[in-house]
C-alpha positions in Angstrom: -49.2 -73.9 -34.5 -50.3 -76.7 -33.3 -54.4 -77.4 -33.4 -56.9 -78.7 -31.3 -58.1 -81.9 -32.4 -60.9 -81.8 -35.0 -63.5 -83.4 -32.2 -62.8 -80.9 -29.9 -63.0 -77.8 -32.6 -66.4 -79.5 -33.8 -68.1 -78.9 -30.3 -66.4 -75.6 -30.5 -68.0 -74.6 -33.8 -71.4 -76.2 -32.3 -71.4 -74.2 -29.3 -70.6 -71.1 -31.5 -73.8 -71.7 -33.7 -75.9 -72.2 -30.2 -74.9 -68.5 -29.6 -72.8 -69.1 -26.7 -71.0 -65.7 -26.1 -68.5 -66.4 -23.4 -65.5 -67.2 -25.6 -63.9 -63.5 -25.5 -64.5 -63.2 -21.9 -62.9 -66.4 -21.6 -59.9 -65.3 -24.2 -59.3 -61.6 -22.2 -59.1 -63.8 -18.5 -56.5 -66.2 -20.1 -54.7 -63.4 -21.6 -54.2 -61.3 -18.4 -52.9 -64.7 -16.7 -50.2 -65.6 -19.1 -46.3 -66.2 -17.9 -43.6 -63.9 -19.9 -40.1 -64.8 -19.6 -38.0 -62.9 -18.5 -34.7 -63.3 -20.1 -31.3 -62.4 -18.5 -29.8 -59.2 -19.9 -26.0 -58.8 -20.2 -24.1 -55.7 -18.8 -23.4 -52.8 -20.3 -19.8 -53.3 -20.6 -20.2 -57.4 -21.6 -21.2 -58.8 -25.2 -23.4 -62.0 -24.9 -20.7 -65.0 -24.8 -21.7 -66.8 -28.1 -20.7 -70.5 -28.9 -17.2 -71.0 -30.6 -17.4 -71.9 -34.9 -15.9 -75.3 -35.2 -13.0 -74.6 -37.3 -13.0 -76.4 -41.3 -10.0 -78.9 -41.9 -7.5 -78.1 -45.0 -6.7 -75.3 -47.0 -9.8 -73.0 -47.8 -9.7 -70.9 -51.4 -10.5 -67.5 -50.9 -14.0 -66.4 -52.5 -13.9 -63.6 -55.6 -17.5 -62.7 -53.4 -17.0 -59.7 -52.1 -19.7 -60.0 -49.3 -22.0 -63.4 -48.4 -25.2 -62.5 -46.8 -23.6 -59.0 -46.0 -20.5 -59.9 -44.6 -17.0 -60.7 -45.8 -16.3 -63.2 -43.1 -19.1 -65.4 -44.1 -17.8 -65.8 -48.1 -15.1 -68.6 -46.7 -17.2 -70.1 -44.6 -19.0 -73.8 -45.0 -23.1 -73.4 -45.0 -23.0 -75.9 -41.9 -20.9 -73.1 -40.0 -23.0 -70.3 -40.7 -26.1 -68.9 -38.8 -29.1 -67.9 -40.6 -31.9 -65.9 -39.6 -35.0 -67.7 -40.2 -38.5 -67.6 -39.9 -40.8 -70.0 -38.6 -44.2 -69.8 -41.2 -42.6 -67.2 -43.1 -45.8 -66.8 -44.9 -48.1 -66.8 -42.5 -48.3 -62.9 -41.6 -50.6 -60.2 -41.3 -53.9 -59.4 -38.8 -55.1 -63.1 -38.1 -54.8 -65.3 -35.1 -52.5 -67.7 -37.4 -50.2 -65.0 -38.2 -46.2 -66.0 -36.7 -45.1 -62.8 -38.4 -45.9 -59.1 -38.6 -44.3 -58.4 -41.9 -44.8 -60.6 -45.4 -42.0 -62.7 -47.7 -41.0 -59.2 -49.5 -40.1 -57.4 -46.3 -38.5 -60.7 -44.6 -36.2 -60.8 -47.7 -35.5 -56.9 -47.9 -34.7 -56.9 -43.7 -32.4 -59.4 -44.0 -34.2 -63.2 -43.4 -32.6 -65.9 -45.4 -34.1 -69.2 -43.7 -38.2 -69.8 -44.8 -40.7 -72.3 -43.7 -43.4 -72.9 -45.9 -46.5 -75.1 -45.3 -47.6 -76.8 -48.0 -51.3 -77.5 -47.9 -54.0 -78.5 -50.8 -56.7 -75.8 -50.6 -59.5 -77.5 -52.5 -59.8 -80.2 -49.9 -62.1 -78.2 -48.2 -65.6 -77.5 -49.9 -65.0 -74.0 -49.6 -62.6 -74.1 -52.3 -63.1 -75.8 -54.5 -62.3 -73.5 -57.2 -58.5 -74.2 -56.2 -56.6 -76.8 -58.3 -56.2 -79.9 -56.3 -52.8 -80.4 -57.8 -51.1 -77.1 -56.8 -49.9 -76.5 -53.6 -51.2 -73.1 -51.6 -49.1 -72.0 -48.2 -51.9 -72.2 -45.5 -51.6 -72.8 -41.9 -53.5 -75.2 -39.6 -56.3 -75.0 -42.6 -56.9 -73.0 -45.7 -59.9 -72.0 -44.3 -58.3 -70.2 -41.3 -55.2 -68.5 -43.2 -54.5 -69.3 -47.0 -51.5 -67.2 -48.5 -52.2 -68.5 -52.3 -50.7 -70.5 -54.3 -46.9 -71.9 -53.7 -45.4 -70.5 -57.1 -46.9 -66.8 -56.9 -44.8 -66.7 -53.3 -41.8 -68.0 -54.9 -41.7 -65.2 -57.4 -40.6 -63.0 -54.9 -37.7 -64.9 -53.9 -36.9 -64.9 -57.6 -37.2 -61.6 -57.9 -34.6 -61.1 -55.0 -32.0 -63.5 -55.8 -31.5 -61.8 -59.4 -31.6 -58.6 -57.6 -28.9 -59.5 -55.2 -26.2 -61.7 -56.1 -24.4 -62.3 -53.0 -27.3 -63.7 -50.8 -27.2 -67.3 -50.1 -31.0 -68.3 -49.1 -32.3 -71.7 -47.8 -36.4 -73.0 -47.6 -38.0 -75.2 -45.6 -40.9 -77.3 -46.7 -43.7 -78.8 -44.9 -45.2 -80.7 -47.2 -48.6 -81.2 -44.9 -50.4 -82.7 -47.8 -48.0 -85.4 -49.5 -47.8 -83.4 -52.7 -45.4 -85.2 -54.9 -41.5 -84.0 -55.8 -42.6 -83.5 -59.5 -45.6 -81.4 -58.4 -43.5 -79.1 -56.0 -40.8 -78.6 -58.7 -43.0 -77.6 -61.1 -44.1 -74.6 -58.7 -40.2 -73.5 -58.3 -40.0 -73.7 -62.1 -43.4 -71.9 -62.9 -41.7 -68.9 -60.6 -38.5 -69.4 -62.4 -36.9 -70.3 -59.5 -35.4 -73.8 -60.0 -32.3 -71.8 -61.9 -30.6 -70.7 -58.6 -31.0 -74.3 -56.5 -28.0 -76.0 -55.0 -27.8 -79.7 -55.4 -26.3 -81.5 -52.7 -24.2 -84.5 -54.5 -23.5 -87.8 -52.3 -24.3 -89.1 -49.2 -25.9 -87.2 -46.8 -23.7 -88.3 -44.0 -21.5 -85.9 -43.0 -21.7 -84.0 -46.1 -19.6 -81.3 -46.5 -21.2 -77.9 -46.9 -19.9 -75.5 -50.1 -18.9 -72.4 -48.8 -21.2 -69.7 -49.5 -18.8 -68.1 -51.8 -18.9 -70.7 -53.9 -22.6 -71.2 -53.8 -22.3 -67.8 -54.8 -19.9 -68.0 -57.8 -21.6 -70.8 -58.9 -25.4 -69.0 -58.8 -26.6 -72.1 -56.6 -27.6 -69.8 -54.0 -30.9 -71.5 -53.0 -31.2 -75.0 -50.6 -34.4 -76.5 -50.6 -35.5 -79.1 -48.2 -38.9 -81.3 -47.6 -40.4 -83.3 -44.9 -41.7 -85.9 -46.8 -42.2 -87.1 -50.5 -38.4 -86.2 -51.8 -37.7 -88.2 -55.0 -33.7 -87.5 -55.9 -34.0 -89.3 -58.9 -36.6 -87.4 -60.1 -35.9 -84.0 -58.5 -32.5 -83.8 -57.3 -32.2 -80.8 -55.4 -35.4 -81.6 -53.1 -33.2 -83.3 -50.5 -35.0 -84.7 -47.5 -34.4 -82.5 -44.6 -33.9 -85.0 -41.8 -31.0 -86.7 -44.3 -29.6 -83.1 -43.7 -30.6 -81.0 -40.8 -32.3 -81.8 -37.4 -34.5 -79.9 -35.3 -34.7 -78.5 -31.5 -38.6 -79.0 -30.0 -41.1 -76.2 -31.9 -43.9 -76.8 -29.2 -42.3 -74.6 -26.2 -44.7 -72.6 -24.3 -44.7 -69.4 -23.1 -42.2 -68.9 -19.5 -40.4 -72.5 -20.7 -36.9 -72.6 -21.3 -35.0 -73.7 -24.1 -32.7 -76.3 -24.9 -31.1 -78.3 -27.4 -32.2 -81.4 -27.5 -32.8 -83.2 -30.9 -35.9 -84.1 -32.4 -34.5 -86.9 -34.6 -30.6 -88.1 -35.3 -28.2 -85.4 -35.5 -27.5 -84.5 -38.9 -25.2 -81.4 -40.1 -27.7 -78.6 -40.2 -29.4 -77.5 -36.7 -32.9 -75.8 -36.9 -32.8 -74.2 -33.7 -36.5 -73.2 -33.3 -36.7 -70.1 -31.1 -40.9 -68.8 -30.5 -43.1 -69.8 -28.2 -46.7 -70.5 -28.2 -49.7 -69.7 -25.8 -52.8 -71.6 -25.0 -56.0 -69.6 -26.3 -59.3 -70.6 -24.2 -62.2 -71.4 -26.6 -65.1 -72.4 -24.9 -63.4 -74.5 -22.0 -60.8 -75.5 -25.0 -57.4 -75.0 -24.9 -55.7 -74.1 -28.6 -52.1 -73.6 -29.2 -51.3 -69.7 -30.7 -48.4 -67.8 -31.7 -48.2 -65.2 -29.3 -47.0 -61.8 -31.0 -47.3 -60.3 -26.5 -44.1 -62.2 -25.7 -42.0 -61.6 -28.7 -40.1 -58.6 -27.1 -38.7 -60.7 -24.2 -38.0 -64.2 -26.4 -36.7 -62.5 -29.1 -33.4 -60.5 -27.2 -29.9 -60.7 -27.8 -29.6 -62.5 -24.8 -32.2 -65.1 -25.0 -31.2 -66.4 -28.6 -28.1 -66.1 -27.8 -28.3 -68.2 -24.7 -29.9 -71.1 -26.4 -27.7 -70.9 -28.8 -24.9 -71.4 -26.2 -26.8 -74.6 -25.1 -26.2 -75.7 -28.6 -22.4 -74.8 -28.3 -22.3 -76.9 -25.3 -23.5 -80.2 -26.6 -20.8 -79.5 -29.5 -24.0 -78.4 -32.2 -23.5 -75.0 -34.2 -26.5 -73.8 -34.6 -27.7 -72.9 -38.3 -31.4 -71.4 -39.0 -32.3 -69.0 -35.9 -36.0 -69.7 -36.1 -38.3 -67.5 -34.4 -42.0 -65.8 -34.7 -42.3 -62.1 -35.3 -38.8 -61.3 -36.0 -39.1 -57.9 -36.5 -39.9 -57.2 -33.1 -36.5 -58.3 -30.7 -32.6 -58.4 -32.0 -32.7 -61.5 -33.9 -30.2 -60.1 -36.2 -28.1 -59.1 -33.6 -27.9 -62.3 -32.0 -27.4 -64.2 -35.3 -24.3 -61.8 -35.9 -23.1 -62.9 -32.4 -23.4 -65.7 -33.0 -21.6 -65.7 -36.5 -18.9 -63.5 -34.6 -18.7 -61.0 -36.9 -19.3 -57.0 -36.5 -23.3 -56.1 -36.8 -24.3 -54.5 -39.4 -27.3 -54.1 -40.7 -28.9 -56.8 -43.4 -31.4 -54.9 -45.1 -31.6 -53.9 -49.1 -34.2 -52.6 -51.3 -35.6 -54.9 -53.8 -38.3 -53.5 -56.8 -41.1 -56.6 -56.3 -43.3 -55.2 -58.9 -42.4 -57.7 -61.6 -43.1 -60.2 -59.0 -46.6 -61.8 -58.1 -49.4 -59.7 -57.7 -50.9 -58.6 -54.4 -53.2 -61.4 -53.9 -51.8 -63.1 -50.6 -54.7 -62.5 -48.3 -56.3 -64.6 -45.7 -59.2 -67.2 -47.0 -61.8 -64.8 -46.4 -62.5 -61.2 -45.2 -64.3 -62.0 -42.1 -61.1 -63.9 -40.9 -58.6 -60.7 -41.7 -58.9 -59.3 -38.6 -59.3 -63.2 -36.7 -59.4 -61.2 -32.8 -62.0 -61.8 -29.8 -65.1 -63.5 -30.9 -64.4 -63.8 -34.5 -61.4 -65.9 -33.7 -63.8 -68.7 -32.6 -65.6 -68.4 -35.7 -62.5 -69.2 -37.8 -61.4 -71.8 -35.5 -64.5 -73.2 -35.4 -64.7 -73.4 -39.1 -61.5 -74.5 -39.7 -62.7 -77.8 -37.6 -65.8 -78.0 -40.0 -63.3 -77.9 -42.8 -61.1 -80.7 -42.1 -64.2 -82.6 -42.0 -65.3 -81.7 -44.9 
């Protein structure tokens, strides 16, 4: 999400403390106003057309896998020719007016997501906490203040947890690394969660690298790719590859009744991130703030629409690869990401035991923000402003 600037939240937060009461009048008359799109929806008798997968040059060895990422077809197949369904701030879930999804890491895992973005944040920069280690990363959104999930290595226990559950799953995370923590400082979290046994290391040059298959990430146990947006050190930590060296992105700042394309937000690289949510302006005292908004999931997250974007891709000759979108459990995402892998759908889901993983202690930064709706959500948008001040 992206925020207001820190002036604007400032007044906000001022206005707030003044006792100025109009903000959830203000939120209900935006709300009532706001554009849905309304996707096209195929006929009964017609599968959405999905883009063709480019074809690998020279002889490919079968996989001993039995199944990749729940299907057979995907064992022989190159990561760059696979789709993945992925969420955009994977941890950022739950009853607060940060939240992109309805369901936490456990359940995204278990229903069959297997693309992650993670924000990495440093939680005692604000005064608030300063009983947080400055060296550790926490996954918060926007602020710590407004939504912190904890700290980065309790998360990644539960991916540990999965991938020695499930042996055949072939998972990929996406780090924004908002705070410039160092390599060595986000590799210790991956080896505090035990983690750092299942990456993949990518070896030579970046361009036009050529993908393992996942069945032989999957013979191999390297069944984990892990990217960052800034501070990657190869020397240091190898397998913390720099994602624009590897993937490329479509725009993540469409708004609600926009269309989506395909165009590229840096130089094309062999992974597409094709970022598939929308956002919705929130009024805050004459302000305008960016939001997830959970109200249009149902018509941006069909079959059709994914797949149509997808077919934009196909067009300008780009497979897409992480299916990104807010809320995924609302829609067909999974649907559309079989389409688009052109295999049979069937469902992704397993059941995973989590209770050797982290304790329950994800939970927003403080009570009063939990339920971050009407008048309370200019309160913790108000003090998030104070906080990056701070």
């Amino acid at each position: 999400m992206k925020a207001a600037s820190v002036v604007s939240l400032l007044v906000a937060s001022v206005a707030l403390a003044l006792g100025v009461a109009t903000a959830q009048q203000a939120v209900a008359a935006r709300d009532t106003t706001v554009r849905v799109p309304v996707p096209l929806i195929p006929r009964a008798a017609e599968a959405p057309r999905v883009p063709r997968v480019p074809k690998t040059s020279g002889a490919q060895r079968r996989s001993s896998a039995s199944k990749c990422n729940g299907y057979s077809e995907l064992c022989d197949r190159k990561l760059n020719l696979v789709a993945f369904p992925t969420t955009h701030n994977s941890f950022a879930s739950g009853d607060n007016i940060a939240a992109n999804q309805n369901k936490g890491i456990p359940d995204q895992l278990d229903d069959g997501i297997r693309g992650f973005m993670l924000d990495l944040h440093n939680a005692s920069s604000s005064t608030l906490f300063r009983r947080a280690s400055a060296s550790e990363p926490y996954l918060c959104h926007t602020s710590c203040v407004l939504l912190n999930d904890g700290p980065l290595s309790d998360t990644l226990k539960y991916f540990t947890t999965f991938l020695e559950a499930h042996s055949e799953e072939v998972i990929s995370i996406f780090l924004e690394n908002d705070d410039n923590f160092s390599a060595t400082t986000i590799a210790q979290a991956f080896e505090d969660a035990g983690l750092d046994k299942f990456v993949y290391t990518p070896s030579g040059s970046s361009t036009n690298y050529t993908w393992p298959t996942l069945g032989e990430m999957v013979e191999k146990n390297t069944r984990l790719v892990v990217l960052v947006d800034r501070n990657s050190d190869t020397k240091s930590v190898p397998w913390l590859v720099y994602d624009r060296n590897y993937a490329v992105q479509t725009p993540y700042t469409v708004g609600v009744g926009s269309t989506f394309g395909c165009s590229l937000m840096t130089d094309a690289q062999p992974l597409l991130v094709m970022n598939h949510f929308v956002y919705t302006n929130y009024s805050v005292l004459s302000m305008e703030v960016e939001k997830p908004s959970p109200d249009t999931a149902s018509s941006v997250n069909t079959r059709q629409s994914i797949v149509d974007q997808a077919n934009v891709c196909g067009a300008a000759a780009r497979f897409p690869n992480f299916i990104t979108v807010d809320f995924y459990d609302v829609g067909d995402l999974f649907k559309a990401v079989a389409d688009i892998n052109k295999v049979q759908y069937s469902s992704p889901s397993v059941s995973t035991d989590f209770s050797s993983a982290a304790s329950d202690s994800h939970t927003t930064s403080a009570a009063s923000l939990s339920a971050a709706t009407g008048s309370t959500a200019v309160l913790a948008i108000a003090v998030s402003a104070l906080a990056l001040l701070l």
